[in-house]
C-alpha positions as CSV (number, residue, x, y, z in Angstrom):
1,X,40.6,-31.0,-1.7
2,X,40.7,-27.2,-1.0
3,X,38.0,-26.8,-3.8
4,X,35.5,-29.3,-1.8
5,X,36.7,-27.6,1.6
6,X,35.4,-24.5,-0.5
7,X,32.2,-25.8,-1.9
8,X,31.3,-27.0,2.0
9,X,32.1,-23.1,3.4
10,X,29.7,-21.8,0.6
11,X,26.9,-24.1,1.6
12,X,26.8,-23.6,4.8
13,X,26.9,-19.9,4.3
14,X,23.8,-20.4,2.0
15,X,22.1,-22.4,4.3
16,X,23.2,-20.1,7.1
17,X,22.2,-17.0,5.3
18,X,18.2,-18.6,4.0
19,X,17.0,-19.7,7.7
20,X,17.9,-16.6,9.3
21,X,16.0,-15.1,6.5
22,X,13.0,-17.2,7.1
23,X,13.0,-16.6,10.8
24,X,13.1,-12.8,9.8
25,X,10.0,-13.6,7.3
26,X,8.1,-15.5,9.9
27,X,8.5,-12.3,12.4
28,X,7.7,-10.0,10.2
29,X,4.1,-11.8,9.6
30,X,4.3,-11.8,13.7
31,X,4.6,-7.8,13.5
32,X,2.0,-7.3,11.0
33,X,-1.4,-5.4,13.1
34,X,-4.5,-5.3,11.2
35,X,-6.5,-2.9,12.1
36,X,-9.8,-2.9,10.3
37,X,-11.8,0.1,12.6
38,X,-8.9,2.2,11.5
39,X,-9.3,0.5,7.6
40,X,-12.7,1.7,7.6
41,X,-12.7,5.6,9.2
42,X,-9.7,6.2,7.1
43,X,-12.3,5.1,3.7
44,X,-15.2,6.9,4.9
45,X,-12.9,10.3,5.1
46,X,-11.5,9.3,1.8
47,X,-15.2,9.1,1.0
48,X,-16.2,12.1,2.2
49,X,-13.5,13.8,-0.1
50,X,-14.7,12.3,-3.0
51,X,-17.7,13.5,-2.8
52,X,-17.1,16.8,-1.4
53,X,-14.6,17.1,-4.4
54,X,-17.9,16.1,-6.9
55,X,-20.2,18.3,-5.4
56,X,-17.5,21.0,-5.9
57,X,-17.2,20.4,-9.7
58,X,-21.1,19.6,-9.8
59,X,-21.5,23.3,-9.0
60,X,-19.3,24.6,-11.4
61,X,-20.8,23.0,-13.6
62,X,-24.5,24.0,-13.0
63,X,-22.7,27.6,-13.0
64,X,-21.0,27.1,-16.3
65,X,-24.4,26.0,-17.9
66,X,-26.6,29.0,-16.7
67,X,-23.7,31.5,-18.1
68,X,-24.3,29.5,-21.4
69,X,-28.2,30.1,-21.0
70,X,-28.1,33.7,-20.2
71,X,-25.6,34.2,-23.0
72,X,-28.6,33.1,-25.8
């Protein structure tokens, strides 16, 4: 009998234990704040980067090619 008195505790515990976890689930999806104005000026200066970044190495480039030119 103390084996099924057992078995019962553990249950309970585990049923205990997975619907305070789904409570804490469904309030984290509560917490959750989509902001898609911020989304999109954070890409745009992520954007920018990029292509300041490949301008940057564009130039080198172009500089590395004339030094190759005027070397011939």
């Amino acid at each position: 009998m103390s084996c099924l008195g057992q078995k019962r505790v553990i249950e309970s515990n585990t049923f205990q234990t997975e619907s305070s976890n789904v409570g804490m689930v469904e309030n984290q999806r509560d917490n959750i704040v989509n902001h898609p104005v911020d989304q999109q000026m954070a890409l745009n200066k992520e954007q920018a980067s990029l292509y300041e970044r490949m301008l940057a190495i564009e130039k080198e480039k172009n500089a590395l090619l004339e030094k190759l030119l005027k070397e011939k």
